[in-house]
C-alpha positions as CSV (number, residue, x, y, z in Angstrom):
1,X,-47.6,-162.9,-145.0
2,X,-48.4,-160.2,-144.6
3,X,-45.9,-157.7,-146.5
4,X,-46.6,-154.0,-146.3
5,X,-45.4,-151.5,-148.4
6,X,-45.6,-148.2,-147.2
7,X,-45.1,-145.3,-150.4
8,X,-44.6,-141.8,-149.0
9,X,-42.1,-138.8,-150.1
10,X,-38.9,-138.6,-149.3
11,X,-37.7,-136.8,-146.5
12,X,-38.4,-139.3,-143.7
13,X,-34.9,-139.9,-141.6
14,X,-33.9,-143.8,-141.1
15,X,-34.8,-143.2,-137.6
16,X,-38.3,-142.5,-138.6
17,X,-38.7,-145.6,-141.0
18,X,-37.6,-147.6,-138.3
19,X,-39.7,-146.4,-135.4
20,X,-42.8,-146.5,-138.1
21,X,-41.7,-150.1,-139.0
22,X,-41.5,-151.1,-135.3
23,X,-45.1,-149.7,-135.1
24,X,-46.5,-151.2,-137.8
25,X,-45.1,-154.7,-137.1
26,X,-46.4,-154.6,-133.5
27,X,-49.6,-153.7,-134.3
28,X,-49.6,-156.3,-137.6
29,X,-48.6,-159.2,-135.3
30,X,-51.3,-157.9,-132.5
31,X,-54.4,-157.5,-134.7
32,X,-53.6,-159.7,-137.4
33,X,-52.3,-162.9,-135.1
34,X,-49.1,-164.0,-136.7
35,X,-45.7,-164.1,-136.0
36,X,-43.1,-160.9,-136.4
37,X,-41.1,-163.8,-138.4
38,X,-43.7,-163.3,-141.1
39,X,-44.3,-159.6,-141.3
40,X,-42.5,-157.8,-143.9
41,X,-42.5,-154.0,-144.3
42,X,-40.5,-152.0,-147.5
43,X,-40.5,-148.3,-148.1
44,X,-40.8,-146.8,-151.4
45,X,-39.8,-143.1,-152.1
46,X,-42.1,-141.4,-154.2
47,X,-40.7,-137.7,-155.8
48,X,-44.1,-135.2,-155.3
49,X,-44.0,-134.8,-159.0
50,X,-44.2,-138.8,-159.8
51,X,-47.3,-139.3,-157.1
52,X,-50.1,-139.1,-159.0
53,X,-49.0,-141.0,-162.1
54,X,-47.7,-143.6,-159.6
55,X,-49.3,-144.3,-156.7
56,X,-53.1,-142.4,-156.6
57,X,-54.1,-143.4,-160.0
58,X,-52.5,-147.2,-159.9
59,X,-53.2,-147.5,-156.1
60,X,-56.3,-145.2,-155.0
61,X,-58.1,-144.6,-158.6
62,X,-57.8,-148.0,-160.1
63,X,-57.4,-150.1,-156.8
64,X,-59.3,-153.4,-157.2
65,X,-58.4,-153.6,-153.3
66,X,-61.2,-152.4,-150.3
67,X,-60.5,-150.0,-148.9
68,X,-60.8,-149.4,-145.1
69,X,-59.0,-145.8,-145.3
70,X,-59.2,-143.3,-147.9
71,X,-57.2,-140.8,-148.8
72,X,-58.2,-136.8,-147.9
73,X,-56.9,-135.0,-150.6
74,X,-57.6,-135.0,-154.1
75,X,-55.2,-133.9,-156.1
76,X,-57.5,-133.1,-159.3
77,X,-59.0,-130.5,-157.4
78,X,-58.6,-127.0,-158.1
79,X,-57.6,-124.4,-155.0
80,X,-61.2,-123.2,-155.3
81,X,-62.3,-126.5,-155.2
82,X,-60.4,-127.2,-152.4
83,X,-61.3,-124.4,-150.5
84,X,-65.1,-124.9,-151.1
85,X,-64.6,-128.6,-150.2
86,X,-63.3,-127.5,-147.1
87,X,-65.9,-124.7,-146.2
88,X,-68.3,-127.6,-146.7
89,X,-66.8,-129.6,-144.9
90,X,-66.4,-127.3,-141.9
91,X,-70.1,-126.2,-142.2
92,X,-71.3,-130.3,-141.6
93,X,-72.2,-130.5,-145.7
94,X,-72.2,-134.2,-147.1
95,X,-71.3,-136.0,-150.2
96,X,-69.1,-133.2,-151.5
């Protein structure tokens, strides 16, 4: 306790995993007051073309887990969508 996983797309170097991992365990064992003994971290790969069906709608849509940081993309969104959220957005409009 705790174990993180960490899903992202491939691409990241080892170097980069392992600089992230060191940052996350730091901050883990900090904040969360435990031991670096107990802190666990795993990366899973995701292809682009796999991330919806396996990580926003088992992880983000149908999460039974609180959640203390969104996501800011949608990827059900249409360009135009996307571009009117973001007009909105830049203009100070709520609850797009």
């Amino acid at each position: 306790m705790p174990h993180i996983i960490v899903k992202l797309y491939p691409g990241r170097s080892e170097q980069q995993k392992v600089e992230l991992t060191k940052k996350i365990v730091k901050n883990v064992v900090e904040i969360a007051e435990c031991k670096e003994t107990s802190v666990s971290v795993v990366f899973e790969e995701i292809e682009p073309i796999d991330w919806v069906e396996k990580v926003y709608k088992p992880d983000i849509i149908d999460s039974q887990g609180v959640f203390y940081k969104k996501p800011g993309y949608d990827p059900f969104l249409s360009k135009q969508d996307k571009k009117e959220k973001n007009y909105c957005n830049q203009k100070g409009f709520v609850n797009w």
